[in-house]
C-alpha positions in Angstrom: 101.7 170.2 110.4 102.7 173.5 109.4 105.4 175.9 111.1 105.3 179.3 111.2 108.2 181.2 112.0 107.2 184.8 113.4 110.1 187.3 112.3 111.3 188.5 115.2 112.1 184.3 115.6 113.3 184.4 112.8 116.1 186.8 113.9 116.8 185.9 116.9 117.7 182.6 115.7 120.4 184.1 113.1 121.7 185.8 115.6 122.1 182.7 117.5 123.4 180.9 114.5 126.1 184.2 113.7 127.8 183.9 117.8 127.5 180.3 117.0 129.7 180.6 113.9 132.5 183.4 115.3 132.7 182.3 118.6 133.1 178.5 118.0 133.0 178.0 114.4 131.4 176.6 111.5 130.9 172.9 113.2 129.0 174.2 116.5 127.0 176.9 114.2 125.9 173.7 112.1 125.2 171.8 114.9 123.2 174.4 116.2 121.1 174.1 112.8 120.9 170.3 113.4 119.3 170.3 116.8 117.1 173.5 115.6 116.0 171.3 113.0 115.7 168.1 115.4 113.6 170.0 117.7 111.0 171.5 115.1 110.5 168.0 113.8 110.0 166.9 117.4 107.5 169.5 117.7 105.6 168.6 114.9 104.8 164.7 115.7 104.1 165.8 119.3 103.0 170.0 119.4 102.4 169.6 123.4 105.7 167.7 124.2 107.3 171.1 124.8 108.0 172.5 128.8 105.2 175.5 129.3 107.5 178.7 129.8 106.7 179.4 133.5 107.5 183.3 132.6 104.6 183.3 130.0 101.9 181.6 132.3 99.9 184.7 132.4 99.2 185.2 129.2 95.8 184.1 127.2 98.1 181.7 124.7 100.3 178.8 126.2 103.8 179.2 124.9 105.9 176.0 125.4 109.7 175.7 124.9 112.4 173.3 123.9 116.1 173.7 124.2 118.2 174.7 121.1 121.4 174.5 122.8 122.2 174.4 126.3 121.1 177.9 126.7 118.9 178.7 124.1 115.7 178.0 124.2 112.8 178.0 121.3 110.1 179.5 122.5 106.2 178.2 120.6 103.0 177.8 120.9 100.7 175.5 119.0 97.4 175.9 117.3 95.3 173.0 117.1 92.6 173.9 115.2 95.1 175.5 112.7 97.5 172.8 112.7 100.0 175.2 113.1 103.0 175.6 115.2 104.2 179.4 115.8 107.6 179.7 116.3 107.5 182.9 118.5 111.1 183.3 119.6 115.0 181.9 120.3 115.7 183.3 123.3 119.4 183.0 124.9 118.5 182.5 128.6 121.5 184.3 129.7 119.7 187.4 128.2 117.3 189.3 131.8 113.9 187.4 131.5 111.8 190.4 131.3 113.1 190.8 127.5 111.2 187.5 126.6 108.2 188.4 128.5 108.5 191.9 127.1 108.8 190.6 123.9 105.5 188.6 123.9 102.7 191.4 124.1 
């Protein structure tokens, strides 16, 4: 199984990782790097274990999430005939909703 991380992921989850680190220090940032990892490799043995994300249902891909953290969520969607899963976003779900569904176009 191959993961792709999209960039805008990609920086959303080092921005995660960053608050992690100066709001609660260097063991919660690397536990947040643990479960990150925990949940990828979940993803990978099963690509449709993930919750669909009920604000994405209208569009043509299904995106599916897990949680990061107890508010952060990692938002995917899988490719089967690519064996690929795309990491599309982290999104803090204390953030309005309409910046993740804005985000996906």
């Amino acid at each position: 199984m191959v993961v792709d991380w999209r960039e805008k992921a990609q920086q959303h989850w080092i921005e995660q990782l960053e608050y992690c680190a100066q709001t609660f220090g260097e063991p919660t940032a690397s536990g947040f790097i643990k479960s990150t990892d925990a949940r990828i490799e979940r993803i990978c043995k099963f690509p449709e274990s993930g919750t669909r994300e009920p604000l994405l249902n209208d569009k043509e891909m299904v995106y599916r999430y897990v949680f990061v953290q107890k508010h952060v969520k990692l938002i995917y969607r899988y490719d089967e005939e690519l064996q690929t899963v795309f990491i599309e976003d982290v999104w803090n779900t204390k953030i309005l909703p309409e910046h993740l569904v804005d985000g996906m176009k």
